[in-house]
C-alpha positions as CSV (number, residue, x, y, z in Angstrom):
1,X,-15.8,24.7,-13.6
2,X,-16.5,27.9,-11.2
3,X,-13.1,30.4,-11.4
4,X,-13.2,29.5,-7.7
5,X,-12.5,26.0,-8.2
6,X,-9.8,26.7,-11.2
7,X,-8.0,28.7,-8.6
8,X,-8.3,26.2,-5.7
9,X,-7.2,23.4,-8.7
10,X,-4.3,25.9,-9.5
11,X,-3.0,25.8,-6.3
12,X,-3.5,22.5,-5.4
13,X,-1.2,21.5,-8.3
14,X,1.2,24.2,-7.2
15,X,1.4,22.6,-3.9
16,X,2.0,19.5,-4.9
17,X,4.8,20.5,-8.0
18,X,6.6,22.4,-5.0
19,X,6.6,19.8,-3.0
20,X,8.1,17.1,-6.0
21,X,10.7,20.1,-6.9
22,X,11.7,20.0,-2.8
23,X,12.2,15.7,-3.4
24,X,13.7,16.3,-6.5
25,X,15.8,18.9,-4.9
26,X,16.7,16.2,-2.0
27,X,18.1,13.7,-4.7
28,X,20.4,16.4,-6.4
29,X,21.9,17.4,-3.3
30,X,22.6,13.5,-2.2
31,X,24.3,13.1,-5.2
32,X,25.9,16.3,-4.6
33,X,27.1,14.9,-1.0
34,X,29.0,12.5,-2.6
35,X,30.2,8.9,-1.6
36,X,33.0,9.9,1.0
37,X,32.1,8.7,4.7
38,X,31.8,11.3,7.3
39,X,34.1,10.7,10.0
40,X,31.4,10.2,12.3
41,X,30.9,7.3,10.7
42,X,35.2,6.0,9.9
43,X,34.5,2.2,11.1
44,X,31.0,1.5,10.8
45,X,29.8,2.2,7.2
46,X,32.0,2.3,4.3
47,X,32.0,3.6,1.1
48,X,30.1,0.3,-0.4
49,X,27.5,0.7,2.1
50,X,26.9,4.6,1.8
51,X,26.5,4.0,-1.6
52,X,24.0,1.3,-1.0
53,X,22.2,4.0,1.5
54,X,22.0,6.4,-1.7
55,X,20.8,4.3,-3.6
56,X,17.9,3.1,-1.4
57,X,16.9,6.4,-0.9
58,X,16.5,7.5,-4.6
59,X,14.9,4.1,-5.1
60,X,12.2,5.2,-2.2
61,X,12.1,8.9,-3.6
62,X,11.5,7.8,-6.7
63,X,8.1,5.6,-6.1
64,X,7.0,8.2,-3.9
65,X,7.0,10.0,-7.4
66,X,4.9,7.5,-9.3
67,X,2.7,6.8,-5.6
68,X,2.2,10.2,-5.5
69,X,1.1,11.2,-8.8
70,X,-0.8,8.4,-8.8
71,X,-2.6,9.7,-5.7
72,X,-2.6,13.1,-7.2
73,X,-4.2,11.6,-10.4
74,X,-7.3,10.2,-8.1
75,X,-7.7,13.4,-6.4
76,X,-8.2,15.1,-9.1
77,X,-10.5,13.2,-11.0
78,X,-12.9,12.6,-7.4
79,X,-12.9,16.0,-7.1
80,X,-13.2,17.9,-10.3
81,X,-14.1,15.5,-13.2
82,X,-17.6,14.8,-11.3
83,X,-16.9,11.6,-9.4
84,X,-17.7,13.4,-6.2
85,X,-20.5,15.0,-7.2
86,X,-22.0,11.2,-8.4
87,X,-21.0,9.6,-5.6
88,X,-22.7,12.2,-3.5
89,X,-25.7,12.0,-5.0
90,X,-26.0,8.6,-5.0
91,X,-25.8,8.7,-1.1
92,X,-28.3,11.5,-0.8
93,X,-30.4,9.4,-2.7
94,X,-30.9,6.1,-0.5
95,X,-32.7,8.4,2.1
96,X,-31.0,7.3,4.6
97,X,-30.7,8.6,8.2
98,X,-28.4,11.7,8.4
99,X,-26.0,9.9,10.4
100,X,-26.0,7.0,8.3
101,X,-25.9,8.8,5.3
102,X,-22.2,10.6,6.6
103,X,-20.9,7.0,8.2
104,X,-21.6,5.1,5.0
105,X,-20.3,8.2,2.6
106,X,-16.9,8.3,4.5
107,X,-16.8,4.4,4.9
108,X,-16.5,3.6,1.0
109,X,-14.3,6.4,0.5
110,X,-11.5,5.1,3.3
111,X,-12.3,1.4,1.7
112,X,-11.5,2.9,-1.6
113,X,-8.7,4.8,-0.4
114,X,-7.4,1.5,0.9
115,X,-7.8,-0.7,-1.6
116,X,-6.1,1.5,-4.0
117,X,-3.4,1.9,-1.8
118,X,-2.7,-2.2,-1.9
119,X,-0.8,-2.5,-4.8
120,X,1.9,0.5,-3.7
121,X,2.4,-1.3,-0.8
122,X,3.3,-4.9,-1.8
123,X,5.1,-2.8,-4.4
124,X,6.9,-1.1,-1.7
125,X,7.1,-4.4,1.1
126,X,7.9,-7.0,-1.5
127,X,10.2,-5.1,-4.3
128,X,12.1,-2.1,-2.3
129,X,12.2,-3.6,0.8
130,X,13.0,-7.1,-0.3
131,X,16.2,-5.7,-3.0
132,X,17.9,-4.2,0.1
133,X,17.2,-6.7,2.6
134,X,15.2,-5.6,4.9
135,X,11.4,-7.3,4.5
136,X,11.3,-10.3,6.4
137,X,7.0,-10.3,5.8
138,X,5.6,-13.2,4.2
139,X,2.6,-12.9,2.1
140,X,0.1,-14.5,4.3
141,X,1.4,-11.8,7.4
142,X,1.0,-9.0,5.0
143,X,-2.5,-10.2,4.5
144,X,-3.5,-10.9,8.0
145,X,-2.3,-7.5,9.2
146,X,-4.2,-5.7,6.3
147,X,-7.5,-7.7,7.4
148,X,-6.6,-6.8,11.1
149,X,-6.2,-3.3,10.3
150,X,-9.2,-2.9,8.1
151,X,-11.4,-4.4,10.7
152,X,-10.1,-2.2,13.4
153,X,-10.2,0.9,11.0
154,X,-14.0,0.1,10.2
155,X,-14.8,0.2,13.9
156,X,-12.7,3.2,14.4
157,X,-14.1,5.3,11.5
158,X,-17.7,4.4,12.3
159,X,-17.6,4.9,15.9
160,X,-16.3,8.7,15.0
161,X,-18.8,8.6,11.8
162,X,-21.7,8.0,14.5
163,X,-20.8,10.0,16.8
164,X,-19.9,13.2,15.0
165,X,-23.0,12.9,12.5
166,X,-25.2,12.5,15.7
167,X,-24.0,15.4,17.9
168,X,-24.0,17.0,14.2
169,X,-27.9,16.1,13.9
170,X,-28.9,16.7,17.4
171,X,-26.9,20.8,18.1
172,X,-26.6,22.2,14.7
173,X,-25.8,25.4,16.5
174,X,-23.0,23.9,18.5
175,X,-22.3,20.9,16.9
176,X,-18.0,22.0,16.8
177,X,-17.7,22.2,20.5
178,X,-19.4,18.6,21.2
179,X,-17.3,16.8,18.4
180,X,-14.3,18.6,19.2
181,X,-15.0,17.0,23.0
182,X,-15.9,13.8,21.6
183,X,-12.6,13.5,19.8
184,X,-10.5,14.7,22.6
185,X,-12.1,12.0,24.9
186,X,-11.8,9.4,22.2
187,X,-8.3,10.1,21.4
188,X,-7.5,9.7,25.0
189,X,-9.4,6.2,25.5
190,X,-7.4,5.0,22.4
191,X,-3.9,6.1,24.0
192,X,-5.3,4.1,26.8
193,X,-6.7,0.8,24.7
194,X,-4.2,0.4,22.0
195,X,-0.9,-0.7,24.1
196,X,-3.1,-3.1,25.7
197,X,-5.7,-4.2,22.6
198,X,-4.5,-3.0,19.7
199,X,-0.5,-3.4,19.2
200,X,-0.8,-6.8,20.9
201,X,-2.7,-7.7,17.8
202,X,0.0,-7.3,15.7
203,X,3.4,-8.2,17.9
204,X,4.2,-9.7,21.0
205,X,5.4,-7.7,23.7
206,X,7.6,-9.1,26.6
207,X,9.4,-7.7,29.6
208,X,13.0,-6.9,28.8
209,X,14.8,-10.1,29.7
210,X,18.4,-8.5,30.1
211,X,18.2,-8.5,34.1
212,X,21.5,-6.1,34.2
213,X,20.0,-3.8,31.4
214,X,16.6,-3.7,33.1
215,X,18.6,-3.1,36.3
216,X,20.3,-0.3,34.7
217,X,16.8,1.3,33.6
218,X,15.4,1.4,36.7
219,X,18.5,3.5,38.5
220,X,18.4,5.6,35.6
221,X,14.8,6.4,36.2
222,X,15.2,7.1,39.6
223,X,17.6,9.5,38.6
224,X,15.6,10.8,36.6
225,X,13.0,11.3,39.1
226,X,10.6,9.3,37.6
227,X,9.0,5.8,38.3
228,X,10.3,3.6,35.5
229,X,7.1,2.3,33.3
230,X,7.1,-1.0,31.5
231,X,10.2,-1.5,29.6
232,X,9.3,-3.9,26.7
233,X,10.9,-6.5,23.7
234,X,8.9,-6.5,20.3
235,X,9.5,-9.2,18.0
236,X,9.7,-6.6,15.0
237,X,11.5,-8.5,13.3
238,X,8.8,-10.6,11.9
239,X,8.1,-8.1,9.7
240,X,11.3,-6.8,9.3
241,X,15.0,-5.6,10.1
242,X,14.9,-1.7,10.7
243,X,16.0,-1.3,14.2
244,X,13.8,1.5,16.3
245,X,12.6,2.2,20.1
246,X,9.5,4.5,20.7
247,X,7.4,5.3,24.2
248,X,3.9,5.1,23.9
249,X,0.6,4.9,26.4
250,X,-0.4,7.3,29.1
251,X,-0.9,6.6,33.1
252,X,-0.7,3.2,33.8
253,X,-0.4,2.1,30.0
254,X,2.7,4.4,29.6
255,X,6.0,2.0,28.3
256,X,9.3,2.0,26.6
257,X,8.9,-0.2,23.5
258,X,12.5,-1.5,22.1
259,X,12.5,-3.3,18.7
260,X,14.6,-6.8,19.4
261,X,16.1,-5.8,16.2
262,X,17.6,-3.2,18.2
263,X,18.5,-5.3,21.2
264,X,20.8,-7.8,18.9
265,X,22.9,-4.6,17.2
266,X,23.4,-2.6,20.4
267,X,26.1,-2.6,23.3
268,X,24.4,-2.2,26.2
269,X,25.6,1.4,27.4
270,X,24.3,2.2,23.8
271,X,21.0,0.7,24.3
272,X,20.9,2.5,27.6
273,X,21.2,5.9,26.1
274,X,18.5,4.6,23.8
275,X,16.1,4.0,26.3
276,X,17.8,7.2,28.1
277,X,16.5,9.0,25.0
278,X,12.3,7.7,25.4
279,X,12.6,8.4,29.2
280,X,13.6,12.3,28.3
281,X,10.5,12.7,26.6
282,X,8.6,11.4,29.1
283,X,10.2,13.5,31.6
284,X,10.1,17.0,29.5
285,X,6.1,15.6,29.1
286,X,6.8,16.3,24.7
287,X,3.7,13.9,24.5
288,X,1.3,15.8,26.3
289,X,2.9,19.5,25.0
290,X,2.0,18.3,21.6
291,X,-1.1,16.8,22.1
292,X,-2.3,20.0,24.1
293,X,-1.6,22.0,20.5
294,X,-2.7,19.3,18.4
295,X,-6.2,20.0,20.2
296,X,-6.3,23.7,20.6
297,X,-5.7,23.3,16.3
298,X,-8.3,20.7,16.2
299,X,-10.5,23.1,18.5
300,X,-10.2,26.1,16.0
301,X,-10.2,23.9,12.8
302,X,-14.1,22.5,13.8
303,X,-14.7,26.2,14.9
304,X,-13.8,27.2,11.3
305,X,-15.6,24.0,9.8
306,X,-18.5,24.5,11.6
307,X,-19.2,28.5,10.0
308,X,-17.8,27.4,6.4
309,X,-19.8,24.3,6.3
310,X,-23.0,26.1,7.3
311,X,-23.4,28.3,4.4
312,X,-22.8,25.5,1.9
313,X,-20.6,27.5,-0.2
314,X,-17.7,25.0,-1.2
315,X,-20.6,22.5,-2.6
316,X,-21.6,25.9,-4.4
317,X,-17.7,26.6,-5.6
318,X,-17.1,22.9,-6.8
319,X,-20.2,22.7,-8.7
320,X,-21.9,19.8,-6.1
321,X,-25.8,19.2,-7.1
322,X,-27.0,17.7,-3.6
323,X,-25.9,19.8,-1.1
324,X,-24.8,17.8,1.8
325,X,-22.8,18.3,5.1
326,X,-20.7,14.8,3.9
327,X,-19.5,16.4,0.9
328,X,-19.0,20.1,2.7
329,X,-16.3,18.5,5.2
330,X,-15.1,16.0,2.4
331,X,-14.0,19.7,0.3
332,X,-13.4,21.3,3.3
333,X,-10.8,19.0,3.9
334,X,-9.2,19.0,0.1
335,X,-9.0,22.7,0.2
336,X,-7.5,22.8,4.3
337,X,-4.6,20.3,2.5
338,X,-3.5,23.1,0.2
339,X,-3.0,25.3,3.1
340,X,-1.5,22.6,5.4
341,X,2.2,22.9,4.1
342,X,3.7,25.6,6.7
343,X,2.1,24.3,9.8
344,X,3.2,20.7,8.8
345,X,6.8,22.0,8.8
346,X,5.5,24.0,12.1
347,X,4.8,20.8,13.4
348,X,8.0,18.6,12.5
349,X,10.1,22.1,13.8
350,X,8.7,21.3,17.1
351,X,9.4,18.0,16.8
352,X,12.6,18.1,15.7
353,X,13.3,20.7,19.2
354,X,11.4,17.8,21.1
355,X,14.4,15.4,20.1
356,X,17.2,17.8,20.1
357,X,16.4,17.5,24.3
358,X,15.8,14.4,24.2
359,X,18.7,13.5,23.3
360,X,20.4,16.4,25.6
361,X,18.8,14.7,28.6
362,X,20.2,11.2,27.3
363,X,23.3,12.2,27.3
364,X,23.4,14.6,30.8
365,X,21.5,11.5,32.4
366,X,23.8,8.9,31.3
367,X,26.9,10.8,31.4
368,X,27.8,8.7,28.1
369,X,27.1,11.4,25.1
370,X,29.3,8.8,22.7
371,X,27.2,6.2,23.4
372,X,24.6,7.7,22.2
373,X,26.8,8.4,19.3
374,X,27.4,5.2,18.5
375,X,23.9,4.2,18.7
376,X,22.8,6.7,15.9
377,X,25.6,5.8,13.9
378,X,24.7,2.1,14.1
379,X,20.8,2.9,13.5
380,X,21.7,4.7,10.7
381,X,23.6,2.2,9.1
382,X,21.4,-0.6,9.9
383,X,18.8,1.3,8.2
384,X,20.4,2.4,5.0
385,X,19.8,5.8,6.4
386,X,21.9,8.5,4.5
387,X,24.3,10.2,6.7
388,X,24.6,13.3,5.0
389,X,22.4,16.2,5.7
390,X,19.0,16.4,3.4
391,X,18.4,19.7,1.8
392,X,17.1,22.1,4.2
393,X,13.7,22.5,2.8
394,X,13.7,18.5,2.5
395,X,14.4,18.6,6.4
396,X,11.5,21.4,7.3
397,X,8.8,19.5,5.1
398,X,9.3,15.6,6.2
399,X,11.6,15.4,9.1
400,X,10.2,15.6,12.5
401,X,13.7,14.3,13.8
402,X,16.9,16.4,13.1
403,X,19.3,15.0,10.4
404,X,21.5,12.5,11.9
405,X,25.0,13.4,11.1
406,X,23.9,16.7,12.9
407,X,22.6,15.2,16.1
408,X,25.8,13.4,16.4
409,X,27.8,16.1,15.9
410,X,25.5,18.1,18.8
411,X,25.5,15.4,21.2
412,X,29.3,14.7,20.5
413,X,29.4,18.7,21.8
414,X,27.5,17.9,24.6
C-alpha cells in the first residue's frame, strides 16, 4: 500500500470513528435528558411513552452501529484488500465498448450494494419497526417494492451510465460541462415524471376528500398569493404508521402530499398549519434555492473530476493495474466522502433555516402558531420522536430539520 493510500485509509477511519463518537455522544446525552416530560408536551406523552421514545432511539442508534461497521467493513476490503483492483480488471478485460464497459462496472456494483443492503433492512422493517409498532408491511409488499425499485433503479443508473460514458467518449476535453448539463436536464425531467410515474407505483394518491379542509386550503393559498396545487391523501399506512406531509413536483406536477396517517391524528386547524407549513416552502421557492446550489456544487465537483480523473493519479495512489476512467470516478468518489462531512452539515444548516420559515409563515398565515404546536407535539409522539434536544454536533451532522422541542418553543414565541 502507497503512503498516499495509508493516509487516505487513515482518514477515512477517522471520519467514520468521529462520526460513531458524535452517535455515541447522542445516546449519552439522551440518557442525560432524563425521563421527565417537557411541558410542551404535559398531556400528550407521558413518562411511559418518553421512555418508550428513548428506547427506540438507542435501539435505532445502535444498529446503525453494527449497519455501519458492516458497511465500513465492505469498503474497506473493495477498496484496499484488492477487490477493486480484480473487479476492475475483470471489466477491462471483456473488451467491451467504453460506455458499456462504465454502465456494466457501476451496474454490479449498485446490485451488490443492494443486495447486501437486504438483510439490514428486513432487520430494520420486520424487528425495530415491528417491536414498537409501527410496520404494518407484509412480506410479499416488502418484496414487490424492492423488485419495483430495482427495476426502476436499473433504468435510472443506466440511462445516466450511457449517457455520461458517451458524452465522456465523444468530448474528452469537455466532457464535465456536457454531463453536468445532462444531469441538470435529467434531474429536472424526473421532478417532472416521478409524481405522475413513479410514486404512483408504490401508493395511491387521491384528492383530499375533507371538502371544508380542502376549502380551507384554497383561501389560505390565496392568501398566500399563490394558486393552490394538488392537495393529495396517501394511503401510507400500508406500509406503516409514522405520520408525515411533504410537497413535491415542479410546474404543473407541483402538490401537497399528506400521509392519511396524518389525517386520522390531526384536528383540522392543526392539519391546516401542516399544510400551511408545505405551502411556505413553496412560496419562499426553498426547493428551487437548493437545487440552484446543489448544481452550482455538482457543476464544480465534475469540473474537479474531470482534471483529477485525467491524469490517472488515484488508480496510481491505490495501487489499480488497469487504469480506467470507471475505477478513477469510483476512488474519486471514496476519497470526495472523507471530505464530505462539513458541507453535509452546510447542507442540513440550510435546511434546518429553510424550516425555521417555514414554519414562521405557517404560523403568520394561519394566525394559529399553537396549532402548529400541537401538531409537532402530536408528530412527535406518534413517531417515538425524542423530545429532548440531540447533542448539538448530533443536530449539525444528521438533522436537516431543527430539533422539535425547539421549534415549538420558537413558534410558541411567534
Amino acid at each position: 500500500m502507497s503512503t498516499y493510500a495509508s493516509l487516505f485509509l487513515a482518514l477515512y477511519l477517522l471520519t467514520e470513528a468521529f462520526e460513531y463518537l458524535v452517535r455515541y455522544l447522542n445516546l449519552r446525552h439522551m440518557r442525560k435528558a432524563g425521563r421527565k416530560v417537557p411541558p410542551e408536551f404535559s398531556g400528550h406523552m407521558d413518562e411511559a411513552v418518553l421512555a418508550k421514545a428513548m428506547e427506540y432511539e438507542a435501539e435505532k442508534t445502535r444498529f446503525g452501529f453494527v449497519s455501519g461497521i458492516a458497511g465500513n467493513i465492505g469498503v474497506l476490503l473493495f477498496i484496499f484488500a484488492g477487490l477493486l483492483n480484480a473487479f476492475n480488471s475483470w471489466v477491462a478485460s471483456l473488451g467491451l465498448p467504453f460506455a458499456v464497459s462504465g454502465w456494466l462496472f457501476f451496474l454490479l456494483l449498485f446490485y451488490a450494494s443492494e443486495f447486501l443492503g437486504v438483510p439490514f433492512s428486513l432487520y430494520h422493517t420486520f424487528r425495530i419497526e415491528n417491536r414498537y409498532g409501527f410496520n404494518t408491511m407484509t412480506p410479499r409488499l416488502w418484496i414487490s417494492d424492492f423488485l419495483k425499485s430495482l427495476i426502476i433503479s436499473t433504468v435510472t443508473v443506466s440511462a445516466l451510465a450511457f449517457a455520461a460514458f458517451g458524452l465522456i467518449s465523444w468530448s474528452p476535453a469537455h466532457w464535465w460541462f456536457w454531463v453536468w448539463g445532462f444531469l441538470f436536464v435529467f434531474g429536472v425531467f424526473m421532478m417532472y415524471i416521478s409524481p405522475r410515474l413513479i410514486e404512483p407505483l408504490f401508493n395511491k394518491f387521491v384528492p383530499l376528500d375533507d371538502e371544508a379542509l380542502r376549502e380551507k386550503v384554497v383561501r389560505l393559498a390565496e392568501r398566500a398569493g399563490i394558486k393552490a396545487g394538488r392537495i393529495l391523501k396517501v394511503d401510507a399506512s400500508k406500509r406503516s404508521t409514522h405520520s408525515n406531509a411533504y410537497f413535491t413536483g415542479l410546474g404543473k406536477t407541483k402538490r401537497i402530499v399528506l400521509f392519511d396517517t396524518l389525517l386520522k391524528g390531526m384536528e383540522q386547524d392543526e392539519t391546516l398549519s401542516v399544510i400551511a407549513h408545505e405551502i411556505g416552502h413553496w412560496k419562499k421557492k426553498h426547493l428551487l434555492k437548493m437545487m440552484a446550489l446543489l448544481e452550482a456544487l455538482t457543476f464544480a465537483g465534475l469540473w474537479a473530476a474531470w482534471h483529477i480523473v485525467r491524469g490517472g493519479v488515484l488508480g496510481r495512489v491505490f495501487g489499480i493495474g488497469k487504469d480506467t476512467v470507471f475505477a478513477e470516478l469510483l476512488l474519486l468518489g471514496f476519497v470526495a466522502g472523507i471530505f464530505s462531512t462539513p458541507l453535509r452539515a452546510f447542507m442540513n444548516l440550510l435546511s434546518r433555516r429553510n424550516e425555521d420559515e417555514a414554519d414562521a409563515f405557517s404560523c403568520a398565515i394561519t394566525e394559529e402558531p399553537r396549532a402548529m404546536a400541537r401538531a409537532l407535539v402530536k408528530l412527535s409522539r406518534e413517531n417515538l420522536s425524542n423530545p429532548h434536544p440531540p447533542h448539538p454536533l448530533y443536530v449539525a451532522l444528521y438533522y436537516s430539520h431543527p430539533p422539535v422541542l425547539q421549534r415549538i418553543r420558537r413558534i410558541l414565541h411567534y
